[in-house]
C-alpha positions as CSV (number, residue, x, y, z in Angstrom):
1,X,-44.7,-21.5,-0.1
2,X,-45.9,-22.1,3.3
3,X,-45.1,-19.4,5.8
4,X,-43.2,-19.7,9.1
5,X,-45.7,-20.9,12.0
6,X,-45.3,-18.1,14.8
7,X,-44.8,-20.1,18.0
8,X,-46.8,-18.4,21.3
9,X,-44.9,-20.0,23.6
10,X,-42.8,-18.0,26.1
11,X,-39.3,-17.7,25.5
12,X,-37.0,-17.2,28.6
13,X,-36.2,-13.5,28.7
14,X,-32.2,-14.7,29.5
15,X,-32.8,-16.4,25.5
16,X,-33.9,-12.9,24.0
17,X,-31.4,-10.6,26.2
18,X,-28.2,-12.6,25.0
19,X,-29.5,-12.4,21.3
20,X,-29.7,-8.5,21.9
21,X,-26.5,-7.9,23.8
22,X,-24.2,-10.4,22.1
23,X,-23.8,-8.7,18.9
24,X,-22.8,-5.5,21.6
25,X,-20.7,-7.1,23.8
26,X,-19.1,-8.3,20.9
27,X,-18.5,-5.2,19.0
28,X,-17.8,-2.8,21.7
29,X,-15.4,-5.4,24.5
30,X,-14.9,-8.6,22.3
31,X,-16.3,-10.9,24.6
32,X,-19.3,-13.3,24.2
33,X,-22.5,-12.9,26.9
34,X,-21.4,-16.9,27.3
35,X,-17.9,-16.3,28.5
36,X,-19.3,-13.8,31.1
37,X,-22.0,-16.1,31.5
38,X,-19.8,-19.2,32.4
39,X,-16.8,-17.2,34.2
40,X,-17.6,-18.9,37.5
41,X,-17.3,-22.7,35.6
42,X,-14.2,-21.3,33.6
43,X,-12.2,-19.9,36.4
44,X,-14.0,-21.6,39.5
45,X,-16.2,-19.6,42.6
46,X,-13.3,-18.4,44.3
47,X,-12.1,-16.6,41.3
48,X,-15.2,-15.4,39.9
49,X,-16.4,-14.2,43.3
50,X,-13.7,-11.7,43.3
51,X,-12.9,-10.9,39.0
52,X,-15.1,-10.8,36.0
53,X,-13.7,-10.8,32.7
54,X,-14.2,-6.9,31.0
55,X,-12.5,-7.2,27.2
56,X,-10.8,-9.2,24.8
57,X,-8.1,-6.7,22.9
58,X,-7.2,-8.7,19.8
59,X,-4.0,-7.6,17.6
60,X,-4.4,-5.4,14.7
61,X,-3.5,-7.0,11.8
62,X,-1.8,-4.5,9.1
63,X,-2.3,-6.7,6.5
64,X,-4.7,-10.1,5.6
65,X,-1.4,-12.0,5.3
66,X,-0.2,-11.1,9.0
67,X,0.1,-14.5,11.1
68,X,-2.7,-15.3,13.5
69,X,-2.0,-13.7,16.9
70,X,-4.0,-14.7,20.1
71,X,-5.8,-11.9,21.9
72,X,-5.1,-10.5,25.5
73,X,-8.0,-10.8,28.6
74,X,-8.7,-8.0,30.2
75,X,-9.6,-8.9,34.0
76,X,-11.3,-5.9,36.1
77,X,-10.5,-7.9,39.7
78,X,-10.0,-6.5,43.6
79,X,-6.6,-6.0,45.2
80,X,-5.5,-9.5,46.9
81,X,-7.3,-11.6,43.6
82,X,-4.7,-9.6,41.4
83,X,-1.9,-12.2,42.9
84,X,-4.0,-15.5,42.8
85,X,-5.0,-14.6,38.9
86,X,-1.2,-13.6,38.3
87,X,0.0,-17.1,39.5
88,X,-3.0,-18.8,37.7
89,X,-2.9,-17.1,34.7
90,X,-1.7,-19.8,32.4
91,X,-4.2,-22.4,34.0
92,X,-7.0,-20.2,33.3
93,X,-5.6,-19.0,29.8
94,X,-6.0,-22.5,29.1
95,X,-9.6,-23.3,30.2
96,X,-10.8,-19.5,28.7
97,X,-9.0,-21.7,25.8
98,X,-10.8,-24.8,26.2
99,X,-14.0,-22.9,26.6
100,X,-14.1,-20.9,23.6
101,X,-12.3,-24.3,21.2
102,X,-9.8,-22.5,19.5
103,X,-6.4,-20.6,21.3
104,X,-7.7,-17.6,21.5
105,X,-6.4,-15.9,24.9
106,X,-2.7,-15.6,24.4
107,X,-2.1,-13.5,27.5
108,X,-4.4,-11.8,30.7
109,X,-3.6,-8.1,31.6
110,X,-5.4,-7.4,35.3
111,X,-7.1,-4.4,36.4
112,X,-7.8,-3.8,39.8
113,X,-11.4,-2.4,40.6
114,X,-14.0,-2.7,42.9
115,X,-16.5,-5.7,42.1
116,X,-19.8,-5.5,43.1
117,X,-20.6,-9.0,44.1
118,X,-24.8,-9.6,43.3
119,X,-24.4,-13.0,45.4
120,X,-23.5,-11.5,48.5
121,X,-25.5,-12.7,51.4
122,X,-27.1,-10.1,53.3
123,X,-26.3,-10.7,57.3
124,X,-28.9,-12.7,59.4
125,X,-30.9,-10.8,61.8
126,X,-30.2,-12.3,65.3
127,X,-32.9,-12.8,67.7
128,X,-33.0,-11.1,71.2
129,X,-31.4,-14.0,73.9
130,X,-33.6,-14.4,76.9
131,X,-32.6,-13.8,80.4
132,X,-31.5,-16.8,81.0
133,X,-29.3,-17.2,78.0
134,X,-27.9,-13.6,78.7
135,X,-27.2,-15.0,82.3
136,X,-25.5,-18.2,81.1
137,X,-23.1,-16.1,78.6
138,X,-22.1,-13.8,81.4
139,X,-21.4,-16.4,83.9
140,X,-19.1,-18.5,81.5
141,X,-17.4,-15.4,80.1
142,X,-16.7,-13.8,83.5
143,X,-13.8,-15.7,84.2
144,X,-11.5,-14.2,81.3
145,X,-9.7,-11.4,83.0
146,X,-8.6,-9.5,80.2
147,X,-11.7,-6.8,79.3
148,X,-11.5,-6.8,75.4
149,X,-11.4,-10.6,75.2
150,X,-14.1,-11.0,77.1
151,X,-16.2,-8.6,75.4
152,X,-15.6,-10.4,72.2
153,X,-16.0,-13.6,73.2
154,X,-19.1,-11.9,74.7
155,X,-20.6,-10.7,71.3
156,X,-19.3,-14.0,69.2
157,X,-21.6,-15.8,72.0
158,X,-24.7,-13.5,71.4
159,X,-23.9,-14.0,67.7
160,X,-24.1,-18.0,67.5
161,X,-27.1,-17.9,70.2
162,X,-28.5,-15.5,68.2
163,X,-28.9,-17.4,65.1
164,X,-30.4,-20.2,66.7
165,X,-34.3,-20.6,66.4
């Protein structure tokens, strides 16, 4: 018998972490690392940038005879996403559907939480303006009488000066 040839290649660590939480995942919420994995392609960026899918809660079956029943998502989301998922909640039953090739998903319950969002871009540092841009900023913003306006239209301008290289 010839014995299995160990390979020394690297593996990618994302290869050998979904082998190891899969089997988890799958006890403990029901849900596959891949349907976590793919949310943002499931349910689109603006979606996914404000949801992520936490369990699948299938129906107990009392006996093996029991009719197949489809499952219900759970989706942890923040306050304003709760209405967009509500209204799109048979769209994206049907590509969670789609996704996973068989009905599955029969129904989505929402739970509102706070979502930490790992793609969030940190804010730009802005640059000091010159004198002369300070000047030029002042002078075309001095003409709006009313204080507060001014003031912002004041720190928008430093903002988008700012950013410039």
């Amino acid at each position: 018998m010839a014995e299995k040839r160990r390979s020394y290649n690297a593996q990618p660590v994302s290869d050998l972490s979904t082998a190891i939480l899969d089997p988890v995942l799958k006890r403990r919420a029901g849900i596959s690392v891949g349907l976590v994995q793919s949310w943002e392609e499931i349910v689109g960026p603006k979606v996914a940038s404000t949801s992520r899918p936490e369990k699948i809660q299938w129906p107990r079956r009392a006996h093996e005879d029991d009719p197949y029943q489809p499952a219900t998502l759970i989706i942890a989301c923040e306050g304003l996403a709760a209405m967009r998922i509500q209204h799109e909640a048979t769209e994206i039953i049907g590509r969670i559907n789609g996704y996973l090739g068989f009905p599955a998903i029969g129904r989505i319950k929402i739970v509102q939480k706070p979502i930490l969002h790992p793609h969030a871009k940190p804010k730009p540092e802005l640059r000091p303006l010159t004198s002369g841009e300070s000047e030029k900023l002042a002078g075309r913003v001095s003409v709006i009488e009313d204080e507060g306006l001014r003031k912002s239209l004041e720190a928008l301008g430093r903002a988008v000066i700012g950013r410039r290289k």
